[in-house]
N, C-alpha and C positions, 0 to 999 in steps of 0.2 A: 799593699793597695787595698782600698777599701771595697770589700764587697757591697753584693744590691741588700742582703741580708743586713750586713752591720750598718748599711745608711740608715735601713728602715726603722732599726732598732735604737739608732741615736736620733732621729725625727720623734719618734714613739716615746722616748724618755725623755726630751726634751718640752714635748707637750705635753707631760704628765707634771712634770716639775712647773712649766706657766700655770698650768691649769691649780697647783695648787698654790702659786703665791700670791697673798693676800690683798693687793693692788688690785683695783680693779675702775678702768675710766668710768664707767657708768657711772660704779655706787659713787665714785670724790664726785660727780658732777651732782648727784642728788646731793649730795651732805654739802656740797659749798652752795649750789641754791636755797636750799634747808637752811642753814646759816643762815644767809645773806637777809635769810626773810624772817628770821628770829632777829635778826639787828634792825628793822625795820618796823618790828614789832611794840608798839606801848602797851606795858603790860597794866592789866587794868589794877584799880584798888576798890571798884566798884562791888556792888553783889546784887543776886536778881530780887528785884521786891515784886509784890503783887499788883504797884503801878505800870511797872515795866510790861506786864501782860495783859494789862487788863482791856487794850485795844483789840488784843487776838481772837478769832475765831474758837466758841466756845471748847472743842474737842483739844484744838492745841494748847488755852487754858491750862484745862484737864492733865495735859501730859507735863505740862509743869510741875505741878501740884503731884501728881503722880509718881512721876520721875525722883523727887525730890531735890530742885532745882533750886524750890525762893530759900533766899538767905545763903546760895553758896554764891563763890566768888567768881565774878565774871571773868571765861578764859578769854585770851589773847591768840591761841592756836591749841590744835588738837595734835596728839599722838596718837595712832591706831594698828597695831602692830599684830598680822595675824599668820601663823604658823599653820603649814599642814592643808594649806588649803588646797582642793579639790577645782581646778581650773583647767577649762577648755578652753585653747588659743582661737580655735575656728570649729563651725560646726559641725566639720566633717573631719574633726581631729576625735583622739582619744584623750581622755582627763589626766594632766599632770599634775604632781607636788608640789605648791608656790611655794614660798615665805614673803609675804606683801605687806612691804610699810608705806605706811603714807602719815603726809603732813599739810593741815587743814588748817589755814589762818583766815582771821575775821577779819582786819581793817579793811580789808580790797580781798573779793574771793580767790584764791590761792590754792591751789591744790597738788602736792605732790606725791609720785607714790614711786615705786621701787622692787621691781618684782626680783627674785632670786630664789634658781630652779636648777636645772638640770636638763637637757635628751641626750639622750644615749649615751653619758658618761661625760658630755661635753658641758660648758655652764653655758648657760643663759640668761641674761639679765634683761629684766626691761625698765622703760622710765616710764609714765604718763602724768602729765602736767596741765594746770592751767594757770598763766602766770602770765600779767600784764595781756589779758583777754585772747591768749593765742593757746585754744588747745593744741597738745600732740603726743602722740604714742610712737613711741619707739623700740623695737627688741633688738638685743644684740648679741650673737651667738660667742665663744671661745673669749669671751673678755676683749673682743677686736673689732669681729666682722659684724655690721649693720647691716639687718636682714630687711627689716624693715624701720620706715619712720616718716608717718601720717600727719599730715596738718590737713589746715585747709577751714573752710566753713563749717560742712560739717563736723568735722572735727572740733574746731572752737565750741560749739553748742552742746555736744556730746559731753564734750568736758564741764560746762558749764553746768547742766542738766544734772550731772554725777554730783557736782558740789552743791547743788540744792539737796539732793536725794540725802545727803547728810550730814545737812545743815542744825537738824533735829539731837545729833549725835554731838553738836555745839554750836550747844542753845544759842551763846552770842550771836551764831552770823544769823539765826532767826531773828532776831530781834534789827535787823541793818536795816538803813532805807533800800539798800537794794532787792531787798525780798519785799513784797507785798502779798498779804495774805486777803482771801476770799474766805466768806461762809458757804458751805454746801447743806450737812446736813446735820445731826447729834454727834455724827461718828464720821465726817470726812470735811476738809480744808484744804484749798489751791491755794498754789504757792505759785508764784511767778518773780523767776532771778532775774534780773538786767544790769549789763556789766559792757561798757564799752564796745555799746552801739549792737550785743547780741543779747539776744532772751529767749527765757525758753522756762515753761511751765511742769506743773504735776502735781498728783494729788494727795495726801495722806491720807489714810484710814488709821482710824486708833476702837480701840474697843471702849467701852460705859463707862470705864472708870479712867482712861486714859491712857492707856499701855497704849504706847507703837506698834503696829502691828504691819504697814506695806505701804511702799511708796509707788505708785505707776506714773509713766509718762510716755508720748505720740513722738518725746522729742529729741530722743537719744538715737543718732543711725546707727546701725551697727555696721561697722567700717571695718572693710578685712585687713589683711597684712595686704595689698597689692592695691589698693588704696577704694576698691569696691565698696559703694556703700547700698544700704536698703533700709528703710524707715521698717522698723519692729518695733512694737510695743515692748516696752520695758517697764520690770518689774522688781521692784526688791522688797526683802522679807525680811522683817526685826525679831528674834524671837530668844527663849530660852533665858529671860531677864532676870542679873542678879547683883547685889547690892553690894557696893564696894562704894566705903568713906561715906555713905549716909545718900548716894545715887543709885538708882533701879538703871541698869544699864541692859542693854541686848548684851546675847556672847552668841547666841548665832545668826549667821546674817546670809542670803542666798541675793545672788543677782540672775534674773533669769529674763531671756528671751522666748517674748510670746508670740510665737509663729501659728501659722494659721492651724496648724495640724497637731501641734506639740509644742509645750514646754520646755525649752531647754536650760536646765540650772546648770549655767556654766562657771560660776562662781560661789564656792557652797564653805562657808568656814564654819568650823564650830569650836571656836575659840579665839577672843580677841581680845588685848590689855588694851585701854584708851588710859593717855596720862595729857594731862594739862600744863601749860605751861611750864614746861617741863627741858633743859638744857637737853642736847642732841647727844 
């Protein structure tokens, strides 16, 4: 007869064996929408010229030019693949270990990402999307149980607001009718997305010569796990830029919420491969 002991011990080693095998719904459900939007995708044969820019706001110009952008070949979507990141789920949480991919297409703005982590030995997966104009975040703890998963208005805008913030990071979707760009000043440009009846603005700063240097926007809520939202200022940081294939790229990037009291950098990587066009 089986004891309380040995049941415990075959539940225990039962979920230690799911937990390591390789399957996992989330991640097939990012990789077949991933997919599904690389078959959707035309990939260009185009490249950027100096006409292509020459409508833009002096400063984003500059980051053209800077970046070393004219003459390479217009992407079709983005890879951004960052390890080791330093992320707080909420802000009265402590910072965990992501690994966070995401996949950024230009014909219609598209954004997918793909968090995978860990608490307390258990996995946890999250998805965040914006796709056919409906933002949502979703986490999922033991490869099963859906802790949470946000839509909604806010939400849609949040997501949206995220895919402008960078849009900078491929150049292409800068360049779409649905971004419209403002002049500010030598060193700052407004951007405003609109995608299926939502929009939502923010503004670059780049430095003299044209590095990226921070995006802010009024128009990102920050929306908890329990579906609470509150309008904070939002901020992200491009820094530590370095050249790979003949482009000046960021590799550290911070997303931080600006509360009235403090700073919170709850997304802080310092290391990210961007690939273009590039099979899954």
């Amino acid at each position: 007869m089986w004891t309380t002991l040995g049941i415990i011990a075959v539940i225990v080693l039962g979920a230690a064996v799911f937990f390591q095998l390789p399957y996992s719904k989330t991640r097939h459900e990012f990789e077949r929408t991933v997919q599904a939007q690389m078959d959707r995708s035309s990939i260009s044969q185009d490249r950027f010229t100096a006409e292509d820019i020459a409508a833009l706001p002096a400063p984003v110009r500059r980051f053209f030019h800077y970046s070393g952008y004219l003459g390479q070949p217009k992407m079709s979507y983005m890879k951004a693949a960052f390890k080791k990141v330093d992320f707080i789920l909420s802000p009265d949480k402590p910072a965990i270990s992501i690994d966070y991919t995401q996949f950024n297409f230009v014909q219609e703005p598209v954004r997918l990402a793909f968090i995978d982590t860990a608490m307390y030995g258990i996995p946890f997966q999250g998805l965040d999307a914006y796709i056919h104009g409906s933002g949502s975040m979703k986490g999922v703890l033991a490869k099963g149980f859906t802790l949470f998963h946000q839509t909604g208005d806010e939400m849609d805008q949040a997501a949206l607001v995220t895919f402008l913030a960078e849009s900078l990071m491929i150049p292409s979707a800068a360049l779409q009718p649905y971004i419209v760009w403002e002049s500010i000043d030598d060193t700052h440009a407004k951007a405003t997305i609109t995608h299926d009846g939502c929009s939502a603005s923010g503004v670059f700063a780049f430095d003299a010569v044209g590095k990226l240097l921070s995006f802010t926007t009024e128009d990102r809520a920050l929306i908890s796990t329990d579906g609470e939202y509150q309008q904070v200022p939002w901020l992200v940081r491009f820094d530590d830029y370095e050249q790979t294939n003949g482009i000046k790229q960021p590799t550290h990037l911070q997303a931080i919420w600006q509360f009235s009291d403090r700073d919170l950098i709850y997304f802080d990587s310092h290391h990210v491969d961007f690939e273009y066009d590039q099979p899954l």
